[in-house]
Jmol script that loads the backbone (N, CA, C; Angstrom):
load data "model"
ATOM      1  N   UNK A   1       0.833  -1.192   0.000  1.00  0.00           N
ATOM      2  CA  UNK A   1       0.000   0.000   0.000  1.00  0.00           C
ATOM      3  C   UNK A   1       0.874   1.251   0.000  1.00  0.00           C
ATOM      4  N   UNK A   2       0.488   2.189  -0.716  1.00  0.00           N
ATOM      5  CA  UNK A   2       0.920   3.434  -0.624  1.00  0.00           C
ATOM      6  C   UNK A   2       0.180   4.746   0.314  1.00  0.00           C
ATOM      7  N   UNK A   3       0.456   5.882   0.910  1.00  0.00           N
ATOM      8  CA  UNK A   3      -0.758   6.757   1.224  1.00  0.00           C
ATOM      9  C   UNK A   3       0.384   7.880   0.956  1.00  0.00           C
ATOM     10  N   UNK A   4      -0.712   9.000   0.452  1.00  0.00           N
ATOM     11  CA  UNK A   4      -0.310  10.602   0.444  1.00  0.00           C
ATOM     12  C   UNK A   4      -1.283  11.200   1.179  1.00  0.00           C
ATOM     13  N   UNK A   5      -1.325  12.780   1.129  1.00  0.00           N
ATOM     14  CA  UNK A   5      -1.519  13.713   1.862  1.00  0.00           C
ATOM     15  C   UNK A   5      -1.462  14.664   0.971  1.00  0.00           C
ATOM     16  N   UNK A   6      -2.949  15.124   0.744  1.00  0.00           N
ATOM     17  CA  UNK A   6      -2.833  16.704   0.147  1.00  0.00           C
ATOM     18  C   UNK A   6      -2.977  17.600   0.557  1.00  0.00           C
ATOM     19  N   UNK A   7      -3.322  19.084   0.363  1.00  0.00           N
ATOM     20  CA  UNK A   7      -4.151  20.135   1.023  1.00  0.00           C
ATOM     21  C   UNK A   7      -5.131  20.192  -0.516  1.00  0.00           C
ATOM     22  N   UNK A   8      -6.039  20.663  -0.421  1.00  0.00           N
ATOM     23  CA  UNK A   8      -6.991  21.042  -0.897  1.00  0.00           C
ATOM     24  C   UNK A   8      -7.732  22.909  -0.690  1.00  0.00           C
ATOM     25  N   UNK A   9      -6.972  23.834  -1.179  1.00  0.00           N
ATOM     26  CA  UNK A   9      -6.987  25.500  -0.392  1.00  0.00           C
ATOM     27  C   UNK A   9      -8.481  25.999  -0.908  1.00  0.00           C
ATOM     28  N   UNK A  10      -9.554  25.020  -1.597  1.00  0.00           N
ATOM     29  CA  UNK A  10     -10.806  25.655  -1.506  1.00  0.00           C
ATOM     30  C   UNK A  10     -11.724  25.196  -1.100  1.00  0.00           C
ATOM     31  N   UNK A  11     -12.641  25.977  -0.659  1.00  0.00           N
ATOM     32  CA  UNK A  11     -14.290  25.095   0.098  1.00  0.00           C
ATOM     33  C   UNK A  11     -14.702  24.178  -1.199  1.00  0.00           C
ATOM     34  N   UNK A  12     -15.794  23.566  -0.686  1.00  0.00           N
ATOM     35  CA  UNK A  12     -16.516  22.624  -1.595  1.00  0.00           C
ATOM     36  C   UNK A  12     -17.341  23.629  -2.852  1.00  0.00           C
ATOM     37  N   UNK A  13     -17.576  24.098  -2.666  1.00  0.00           N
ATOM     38  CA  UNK A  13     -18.662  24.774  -3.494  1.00  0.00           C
ATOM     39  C   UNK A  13     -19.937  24.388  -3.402  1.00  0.00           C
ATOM     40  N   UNK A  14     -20.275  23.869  -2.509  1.00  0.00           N
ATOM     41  CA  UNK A  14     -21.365  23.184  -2.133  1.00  0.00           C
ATOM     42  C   UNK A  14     -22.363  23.678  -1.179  1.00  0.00           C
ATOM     43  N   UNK A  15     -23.664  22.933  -0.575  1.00  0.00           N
ATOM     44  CA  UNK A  15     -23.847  22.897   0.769  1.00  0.00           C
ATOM     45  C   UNK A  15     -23.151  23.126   2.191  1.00  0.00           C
ATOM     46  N   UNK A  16     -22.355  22.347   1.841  1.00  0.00           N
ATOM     47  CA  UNK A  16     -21.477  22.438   2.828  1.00  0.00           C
ATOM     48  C   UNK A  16     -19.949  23.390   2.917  1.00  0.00           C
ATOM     49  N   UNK A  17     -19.933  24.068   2.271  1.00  0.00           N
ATOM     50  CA  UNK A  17     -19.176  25.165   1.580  1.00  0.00           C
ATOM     51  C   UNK A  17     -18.473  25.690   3.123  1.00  0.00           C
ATOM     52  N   UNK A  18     -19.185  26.176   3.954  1.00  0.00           N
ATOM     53  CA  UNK A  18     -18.617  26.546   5.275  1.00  0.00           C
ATOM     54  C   UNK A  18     -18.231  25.694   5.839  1.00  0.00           C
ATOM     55  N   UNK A  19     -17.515  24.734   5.408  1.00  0.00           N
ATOM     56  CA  UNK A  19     -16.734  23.490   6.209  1.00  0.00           C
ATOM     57  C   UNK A  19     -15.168  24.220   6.057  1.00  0.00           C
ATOM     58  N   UNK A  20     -15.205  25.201   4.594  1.00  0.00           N
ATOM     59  CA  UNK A  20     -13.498  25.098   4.592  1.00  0.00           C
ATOM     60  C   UNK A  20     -13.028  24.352   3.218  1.00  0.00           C
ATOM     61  N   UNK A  21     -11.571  24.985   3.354  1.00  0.00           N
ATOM     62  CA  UNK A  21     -10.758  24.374   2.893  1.00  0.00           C
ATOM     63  C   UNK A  21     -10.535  22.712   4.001  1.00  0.00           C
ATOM     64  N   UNK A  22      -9.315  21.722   2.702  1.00  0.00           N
ATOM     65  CA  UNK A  22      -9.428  20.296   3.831  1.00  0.00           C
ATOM     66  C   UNK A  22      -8.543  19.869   3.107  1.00  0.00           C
ATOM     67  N   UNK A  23      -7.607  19.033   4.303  1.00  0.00           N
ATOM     68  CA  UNK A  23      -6.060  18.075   3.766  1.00  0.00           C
ATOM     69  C   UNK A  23      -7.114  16.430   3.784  1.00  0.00           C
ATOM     70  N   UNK A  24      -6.539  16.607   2.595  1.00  0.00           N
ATOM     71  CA  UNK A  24      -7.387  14.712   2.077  1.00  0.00           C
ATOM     72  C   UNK A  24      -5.596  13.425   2.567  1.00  0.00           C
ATOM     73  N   UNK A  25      -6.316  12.851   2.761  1.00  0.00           N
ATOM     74  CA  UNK A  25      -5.562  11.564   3.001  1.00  0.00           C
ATOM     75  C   UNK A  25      -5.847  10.357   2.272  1.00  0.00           C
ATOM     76  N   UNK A  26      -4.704   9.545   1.726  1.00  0.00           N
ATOM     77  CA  UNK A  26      -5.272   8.215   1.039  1.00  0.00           C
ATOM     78  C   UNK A  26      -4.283   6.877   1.553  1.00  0.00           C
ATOM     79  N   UNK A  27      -4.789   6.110   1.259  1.00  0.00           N
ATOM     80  CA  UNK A  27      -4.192   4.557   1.237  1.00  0.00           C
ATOM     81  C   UNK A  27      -4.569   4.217  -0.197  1.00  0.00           C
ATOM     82  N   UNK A  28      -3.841   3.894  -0.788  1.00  0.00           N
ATOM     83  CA  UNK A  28      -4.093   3.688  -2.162  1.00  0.00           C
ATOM     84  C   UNK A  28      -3.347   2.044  -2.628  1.00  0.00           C
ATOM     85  N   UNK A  29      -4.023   0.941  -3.036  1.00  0.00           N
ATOM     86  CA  UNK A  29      -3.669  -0.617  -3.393  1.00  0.00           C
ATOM     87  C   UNK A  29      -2.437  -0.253  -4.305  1.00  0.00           C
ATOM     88  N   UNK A  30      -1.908  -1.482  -4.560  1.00  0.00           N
ATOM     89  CA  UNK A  30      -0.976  -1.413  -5.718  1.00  0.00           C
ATOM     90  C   UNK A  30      -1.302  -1.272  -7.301  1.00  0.00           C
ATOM     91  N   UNK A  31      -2.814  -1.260  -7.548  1.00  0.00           N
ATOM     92  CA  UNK A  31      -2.949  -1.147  -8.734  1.00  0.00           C
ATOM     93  C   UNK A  31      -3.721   0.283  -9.195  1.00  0.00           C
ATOM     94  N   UNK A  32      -3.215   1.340  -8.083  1.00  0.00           N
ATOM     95  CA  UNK A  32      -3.476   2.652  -8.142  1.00  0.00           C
ATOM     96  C   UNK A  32      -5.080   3.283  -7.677  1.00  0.00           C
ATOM     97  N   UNK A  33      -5.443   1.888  -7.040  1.00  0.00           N
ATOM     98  CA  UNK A  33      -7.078   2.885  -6.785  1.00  0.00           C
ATOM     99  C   UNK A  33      -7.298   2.883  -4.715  1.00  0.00           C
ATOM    100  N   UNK A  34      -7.888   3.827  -4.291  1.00  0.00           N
ATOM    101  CA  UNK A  34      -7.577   4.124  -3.156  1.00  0.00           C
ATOM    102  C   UNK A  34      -8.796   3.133  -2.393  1.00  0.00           C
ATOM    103  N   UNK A  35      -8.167   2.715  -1.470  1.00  0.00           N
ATOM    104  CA  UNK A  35      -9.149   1.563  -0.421  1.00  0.00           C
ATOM    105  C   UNK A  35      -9.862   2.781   0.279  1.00  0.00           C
ATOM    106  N   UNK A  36      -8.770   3.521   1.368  1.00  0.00           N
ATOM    107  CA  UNK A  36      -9.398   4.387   2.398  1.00  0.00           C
ATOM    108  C   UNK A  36      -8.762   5.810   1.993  1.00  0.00           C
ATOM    109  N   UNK A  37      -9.951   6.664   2.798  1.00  0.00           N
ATOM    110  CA  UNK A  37      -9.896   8.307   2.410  1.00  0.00           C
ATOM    111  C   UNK A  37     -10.261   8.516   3.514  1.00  0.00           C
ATOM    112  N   UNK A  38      -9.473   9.873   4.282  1.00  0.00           N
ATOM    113  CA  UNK A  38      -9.551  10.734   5.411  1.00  0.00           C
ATOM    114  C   UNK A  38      -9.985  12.192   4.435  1.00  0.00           C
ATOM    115  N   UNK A  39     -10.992  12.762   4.963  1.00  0.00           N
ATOM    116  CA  UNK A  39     -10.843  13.989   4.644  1.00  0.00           C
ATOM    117  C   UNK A  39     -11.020  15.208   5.785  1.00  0.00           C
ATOM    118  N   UNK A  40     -10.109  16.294   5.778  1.00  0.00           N
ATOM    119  CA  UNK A  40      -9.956  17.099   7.333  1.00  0.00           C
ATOM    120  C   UNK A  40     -10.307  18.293   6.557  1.00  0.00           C
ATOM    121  N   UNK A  41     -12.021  18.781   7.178  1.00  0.00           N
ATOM    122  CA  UNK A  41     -12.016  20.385   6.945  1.00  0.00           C
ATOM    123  C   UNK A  41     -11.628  20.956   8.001  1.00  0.00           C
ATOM    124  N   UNK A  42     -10.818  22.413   6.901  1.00  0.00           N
ATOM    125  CA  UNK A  42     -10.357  23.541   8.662  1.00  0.00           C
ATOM    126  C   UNK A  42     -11.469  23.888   9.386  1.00  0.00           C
ATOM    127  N   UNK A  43     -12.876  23.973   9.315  1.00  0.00           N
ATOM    128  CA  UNK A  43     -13.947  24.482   9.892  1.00  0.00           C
ATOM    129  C   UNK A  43     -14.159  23.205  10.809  1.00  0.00           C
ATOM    130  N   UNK A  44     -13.440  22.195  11.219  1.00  0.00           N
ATOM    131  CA  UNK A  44     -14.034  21.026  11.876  1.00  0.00           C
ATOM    132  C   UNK A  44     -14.062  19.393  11.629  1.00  0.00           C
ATOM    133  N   UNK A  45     -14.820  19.651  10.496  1.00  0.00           N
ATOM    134  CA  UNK A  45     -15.861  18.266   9.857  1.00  0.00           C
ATOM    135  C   UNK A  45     -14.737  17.117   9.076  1.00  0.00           C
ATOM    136  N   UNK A  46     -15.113  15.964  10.081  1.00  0.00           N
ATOM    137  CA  UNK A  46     -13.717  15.127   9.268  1.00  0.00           C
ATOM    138  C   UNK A  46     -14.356  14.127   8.392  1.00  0.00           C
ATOM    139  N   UNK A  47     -14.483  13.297   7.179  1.00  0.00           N
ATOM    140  CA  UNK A  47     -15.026  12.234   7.066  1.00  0.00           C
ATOM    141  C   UNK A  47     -14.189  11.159   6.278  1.00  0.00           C
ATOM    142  N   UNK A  48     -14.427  10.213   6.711  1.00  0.00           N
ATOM    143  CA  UNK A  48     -13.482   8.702   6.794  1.00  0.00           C
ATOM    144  C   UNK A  48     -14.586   7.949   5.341  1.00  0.00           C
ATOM    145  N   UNK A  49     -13.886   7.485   4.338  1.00  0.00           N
ATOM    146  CA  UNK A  49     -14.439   6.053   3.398  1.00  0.00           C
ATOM    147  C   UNK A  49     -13.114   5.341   3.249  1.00  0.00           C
ATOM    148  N   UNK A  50     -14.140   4.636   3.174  1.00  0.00           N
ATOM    149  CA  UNK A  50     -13.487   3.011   3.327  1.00  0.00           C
ATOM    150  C   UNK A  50     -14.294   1.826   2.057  1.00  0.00           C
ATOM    151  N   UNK A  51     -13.312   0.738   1.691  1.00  0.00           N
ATOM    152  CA  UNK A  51     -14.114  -0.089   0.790  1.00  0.00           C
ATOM    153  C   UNK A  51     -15.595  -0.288   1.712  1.00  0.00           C
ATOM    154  N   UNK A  52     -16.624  -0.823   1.272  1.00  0.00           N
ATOM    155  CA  UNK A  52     -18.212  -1.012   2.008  1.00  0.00           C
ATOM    156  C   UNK A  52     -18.283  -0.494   2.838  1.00  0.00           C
ATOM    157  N   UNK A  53     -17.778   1.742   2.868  1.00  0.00           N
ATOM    158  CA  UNK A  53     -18.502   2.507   3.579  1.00  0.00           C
ATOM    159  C   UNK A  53     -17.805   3.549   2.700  1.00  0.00           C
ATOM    160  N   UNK A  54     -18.138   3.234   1.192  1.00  0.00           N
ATOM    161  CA  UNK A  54     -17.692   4.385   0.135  1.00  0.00           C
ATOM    162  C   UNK A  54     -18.371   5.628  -0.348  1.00  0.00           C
ATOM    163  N   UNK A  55     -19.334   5.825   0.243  1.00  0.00           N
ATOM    164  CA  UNK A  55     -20.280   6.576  -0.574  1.00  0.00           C
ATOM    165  C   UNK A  55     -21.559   7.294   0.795  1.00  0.00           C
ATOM    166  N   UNK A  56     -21.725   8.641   0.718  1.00  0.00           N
ATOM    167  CA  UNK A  56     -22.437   9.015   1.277  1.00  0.00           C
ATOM    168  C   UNK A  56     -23.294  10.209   1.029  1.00  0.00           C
ATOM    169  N   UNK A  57     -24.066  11.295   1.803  1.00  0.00           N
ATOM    170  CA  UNK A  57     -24.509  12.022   1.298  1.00  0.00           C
ATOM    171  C   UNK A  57     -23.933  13.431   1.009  1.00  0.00           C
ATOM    172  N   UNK A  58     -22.451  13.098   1.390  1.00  0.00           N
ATOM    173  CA  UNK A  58     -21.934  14.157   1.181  1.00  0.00           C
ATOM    174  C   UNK A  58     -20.258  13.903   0.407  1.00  0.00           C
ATOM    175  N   UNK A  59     -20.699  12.757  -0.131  1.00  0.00           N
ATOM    176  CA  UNK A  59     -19.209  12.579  -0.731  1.00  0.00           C
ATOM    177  C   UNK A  59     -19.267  11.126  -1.471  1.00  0.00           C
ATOM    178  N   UNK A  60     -17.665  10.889  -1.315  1.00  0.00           N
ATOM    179  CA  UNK A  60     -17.424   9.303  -1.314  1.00  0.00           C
ATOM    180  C   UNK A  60     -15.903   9.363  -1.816  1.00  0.00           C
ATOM    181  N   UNK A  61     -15.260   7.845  -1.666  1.00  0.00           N
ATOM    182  CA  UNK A  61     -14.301   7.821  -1.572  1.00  0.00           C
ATOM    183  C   UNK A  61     -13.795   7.573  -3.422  1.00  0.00           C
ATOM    184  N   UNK A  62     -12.833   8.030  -3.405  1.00  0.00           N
ATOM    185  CA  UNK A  62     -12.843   8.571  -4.989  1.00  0.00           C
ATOM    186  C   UNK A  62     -12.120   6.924  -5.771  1.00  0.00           C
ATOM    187  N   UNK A  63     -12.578   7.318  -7.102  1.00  0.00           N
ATOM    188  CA  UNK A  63     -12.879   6.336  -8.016  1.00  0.00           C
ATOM    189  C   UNK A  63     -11.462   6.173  -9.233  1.00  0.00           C
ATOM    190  N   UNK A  64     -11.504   7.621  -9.292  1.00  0.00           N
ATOM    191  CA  UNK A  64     -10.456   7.784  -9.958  1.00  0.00           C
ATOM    192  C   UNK A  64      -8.762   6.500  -9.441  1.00  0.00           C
ATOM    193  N   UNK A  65      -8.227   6.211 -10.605  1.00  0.00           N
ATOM    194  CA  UNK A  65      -6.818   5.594  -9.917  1.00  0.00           C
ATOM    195  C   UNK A  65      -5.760   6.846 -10.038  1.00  0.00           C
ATOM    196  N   UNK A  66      -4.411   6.619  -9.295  1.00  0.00           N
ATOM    197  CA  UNK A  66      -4.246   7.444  -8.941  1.00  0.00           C
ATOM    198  C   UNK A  66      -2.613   6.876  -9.787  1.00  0.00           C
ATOM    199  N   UNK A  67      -1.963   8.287  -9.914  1.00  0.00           N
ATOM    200  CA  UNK A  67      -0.722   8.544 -10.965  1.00  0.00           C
ATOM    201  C   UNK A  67       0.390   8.432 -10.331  1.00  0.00           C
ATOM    202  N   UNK A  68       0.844   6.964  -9.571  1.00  0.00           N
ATOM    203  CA  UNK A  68       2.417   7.441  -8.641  1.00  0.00           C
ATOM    204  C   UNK A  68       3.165   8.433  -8.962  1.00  0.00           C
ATOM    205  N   UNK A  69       3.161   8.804 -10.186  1.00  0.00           N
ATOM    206  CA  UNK A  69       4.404   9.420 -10.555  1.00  0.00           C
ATOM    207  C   UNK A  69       4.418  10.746 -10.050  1.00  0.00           C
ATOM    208  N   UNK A  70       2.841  11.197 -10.183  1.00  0.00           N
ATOM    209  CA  UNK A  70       2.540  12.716  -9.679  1.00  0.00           C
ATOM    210  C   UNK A  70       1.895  12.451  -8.474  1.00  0.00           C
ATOM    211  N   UNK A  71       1.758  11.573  -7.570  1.00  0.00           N
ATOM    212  CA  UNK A  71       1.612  11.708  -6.357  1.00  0.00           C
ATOM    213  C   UNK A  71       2.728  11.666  -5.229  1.00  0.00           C
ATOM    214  N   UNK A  72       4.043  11.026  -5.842  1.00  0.00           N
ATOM    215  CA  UNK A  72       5.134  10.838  -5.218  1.00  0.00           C
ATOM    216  C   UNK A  72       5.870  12.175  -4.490  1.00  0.00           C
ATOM    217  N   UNK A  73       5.445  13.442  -4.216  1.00  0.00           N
ATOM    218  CA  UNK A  73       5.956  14.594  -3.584  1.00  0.00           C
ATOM    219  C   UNK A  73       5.008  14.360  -2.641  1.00  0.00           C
ATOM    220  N   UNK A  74       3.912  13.718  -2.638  1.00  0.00           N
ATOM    221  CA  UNK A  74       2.802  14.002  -1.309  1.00  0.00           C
ATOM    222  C   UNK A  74       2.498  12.611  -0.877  1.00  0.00           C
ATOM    223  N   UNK A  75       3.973  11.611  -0.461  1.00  0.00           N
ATOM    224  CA  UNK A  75       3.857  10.519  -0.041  1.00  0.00           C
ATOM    225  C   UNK A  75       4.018  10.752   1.425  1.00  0.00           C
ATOM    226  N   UNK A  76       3.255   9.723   2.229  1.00  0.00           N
ATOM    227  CA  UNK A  76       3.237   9.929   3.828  1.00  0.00           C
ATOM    228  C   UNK A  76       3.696   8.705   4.151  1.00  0.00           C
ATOM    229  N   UNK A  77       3.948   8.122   5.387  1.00  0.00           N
ATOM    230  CA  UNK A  77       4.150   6.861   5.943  1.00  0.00           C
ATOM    231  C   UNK A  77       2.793   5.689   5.960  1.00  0.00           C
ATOM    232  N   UNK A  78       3.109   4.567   6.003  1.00  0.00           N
ATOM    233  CA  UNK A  78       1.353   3.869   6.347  1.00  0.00           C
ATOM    234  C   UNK A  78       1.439   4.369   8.105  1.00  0.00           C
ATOM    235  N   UNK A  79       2.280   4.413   8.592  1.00  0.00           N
ATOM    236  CA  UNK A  79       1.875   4.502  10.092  1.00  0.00           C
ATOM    237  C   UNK A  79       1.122   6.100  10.172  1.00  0.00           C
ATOM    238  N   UNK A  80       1.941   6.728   9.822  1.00  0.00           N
ATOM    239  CA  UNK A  80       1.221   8.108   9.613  1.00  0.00           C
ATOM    240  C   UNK A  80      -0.304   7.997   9.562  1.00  0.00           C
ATOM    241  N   UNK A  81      -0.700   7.414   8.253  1.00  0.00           N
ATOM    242  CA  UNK A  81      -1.676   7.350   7.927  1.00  0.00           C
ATOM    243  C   UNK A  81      -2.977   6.402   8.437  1.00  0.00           C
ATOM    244  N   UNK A  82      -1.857   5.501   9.325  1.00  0.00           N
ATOM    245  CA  UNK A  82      -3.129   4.751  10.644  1.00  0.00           C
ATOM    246  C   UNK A  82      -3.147   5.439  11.499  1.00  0.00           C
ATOM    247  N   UNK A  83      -2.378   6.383  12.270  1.00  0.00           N
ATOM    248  CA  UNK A  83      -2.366   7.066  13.327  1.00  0.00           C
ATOM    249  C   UNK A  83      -3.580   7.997  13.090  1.00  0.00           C
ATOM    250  N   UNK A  84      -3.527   8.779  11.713  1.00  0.00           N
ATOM    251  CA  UNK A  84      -4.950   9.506  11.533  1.00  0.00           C
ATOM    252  C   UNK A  84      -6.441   8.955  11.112  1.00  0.00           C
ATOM    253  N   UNK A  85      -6.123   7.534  10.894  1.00  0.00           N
ATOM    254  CA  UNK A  85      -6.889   6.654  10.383  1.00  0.00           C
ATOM    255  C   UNK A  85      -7.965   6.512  12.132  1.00  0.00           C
ATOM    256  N   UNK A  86      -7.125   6.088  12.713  1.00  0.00           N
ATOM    257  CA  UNK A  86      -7.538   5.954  14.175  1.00  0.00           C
ATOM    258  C   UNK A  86      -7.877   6.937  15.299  1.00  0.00           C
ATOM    259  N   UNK A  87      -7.332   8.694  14.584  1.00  0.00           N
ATOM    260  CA  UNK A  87      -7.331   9.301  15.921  1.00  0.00           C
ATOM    261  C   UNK A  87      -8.880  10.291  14.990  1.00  0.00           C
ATOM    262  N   UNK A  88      -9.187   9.910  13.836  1.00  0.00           N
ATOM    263  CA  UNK A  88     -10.115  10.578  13.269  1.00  0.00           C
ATOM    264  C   UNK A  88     -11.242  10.383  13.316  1.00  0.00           C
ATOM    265  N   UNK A  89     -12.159  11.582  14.125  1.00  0.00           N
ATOM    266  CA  UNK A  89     -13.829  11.513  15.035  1.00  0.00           C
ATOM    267  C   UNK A  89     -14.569  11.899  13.785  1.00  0.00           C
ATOM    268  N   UNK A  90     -14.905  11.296  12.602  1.00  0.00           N
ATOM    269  CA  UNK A  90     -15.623  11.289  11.669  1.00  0.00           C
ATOM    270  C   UNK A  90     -17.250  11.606  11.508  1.00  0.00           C
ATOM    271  N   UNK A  91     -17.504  12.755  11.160  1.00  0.00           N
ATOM    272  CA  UNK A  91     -19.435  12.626  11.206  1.00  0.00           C
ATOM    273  C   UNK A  91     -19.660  11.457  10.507  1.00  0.00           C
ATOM    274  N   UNK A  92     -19.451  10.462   9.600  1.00  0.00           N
ATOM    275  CA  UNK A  92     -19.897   9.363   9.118  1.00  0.00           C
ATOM    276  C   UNK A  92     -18.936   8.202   9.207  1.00  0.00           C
ATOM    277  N   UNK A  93     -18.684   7.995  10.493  1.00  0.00           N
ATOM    278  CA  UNK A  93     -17.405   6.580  11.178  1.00  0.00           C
ATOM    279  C   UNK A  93     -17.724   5.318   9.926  1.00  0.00           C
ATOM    280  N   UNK A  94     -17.288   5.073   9.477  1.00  0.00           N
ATOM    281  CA  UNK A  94     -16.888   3.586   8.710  1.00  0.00           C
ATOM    282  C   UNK A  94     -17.110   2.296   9.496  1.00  0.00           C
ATOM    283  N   UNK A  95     -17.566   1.516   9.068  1.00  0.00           N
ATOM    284  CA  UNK A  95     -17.692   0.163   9.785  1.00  0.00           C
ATOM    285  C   UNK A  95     -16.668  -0.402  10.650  1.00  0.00           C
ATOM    286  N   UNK A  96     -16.946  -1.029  11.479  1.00  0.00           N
ATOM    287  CA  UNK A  96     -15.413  -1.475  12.129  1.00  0.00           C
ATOM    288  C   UNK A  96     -15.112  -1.754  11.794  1.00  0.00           C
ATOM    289  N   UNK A  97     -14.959  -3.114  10.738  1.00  0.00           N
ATOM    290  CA  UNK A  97     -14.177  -3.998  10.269  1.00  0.00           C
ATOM    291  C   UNK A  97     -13.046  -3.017   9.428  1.00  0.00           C
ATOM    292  N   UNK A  98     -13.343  -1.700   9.137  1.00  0.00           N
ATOM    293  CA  UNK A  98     -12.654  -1.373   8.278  1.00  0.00           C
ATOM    294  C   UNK A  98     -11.157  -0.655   8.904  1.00  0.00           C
TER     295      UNK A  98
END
end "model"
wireframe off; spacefill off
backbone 0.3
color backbone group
């Protein structure tokens, strides 16, 4: 597994628009598509997908595969990325198993 770390410097454009800007997090398989997604708005609101807790009413965990080549400046550790995996109070928590 791989994981990066982005920032993201604009609101959603959305509903939820007053959440903020938000640093996204991934775990991404070896064949470039992401299992789990952290997403951290500065206004608060964190939300966690996971394989069978991908999709919600305010998002989902993205579909797209992802380009090592241009993600490789925004590589993180896997521990890194369990540490936030675990310390993250999500409005829509993911199943346990995940």
């Amino acid at each position: 597994m791989k994981h990066y770390s982005r920032r993201w410097d604009e609101s959603r454009g959305d509903a939820h628009d007053e959440w903020g800007a938000s640093t996204w997090y991934f775990e991404v398989e070896p064949d470039g598509h992401a299992c789990r997604q952290i997403e951290v708005y500065d206004n608060g609101p964190v939300k966690r997908y996971g394989l069978g807790d991908d999709e919600d009413d305010h998002g989902g965990l993205t579909y797209a595969p992802f380009d090592f080549t241009e993600w490789e400046p925004f590589h993180i550790s896997g521990a890194e990325f369990e540490r936030l995996w675990g310390a993250a109070r999500s409005i829509n928590p993911p199943s346990p198993d995940l």
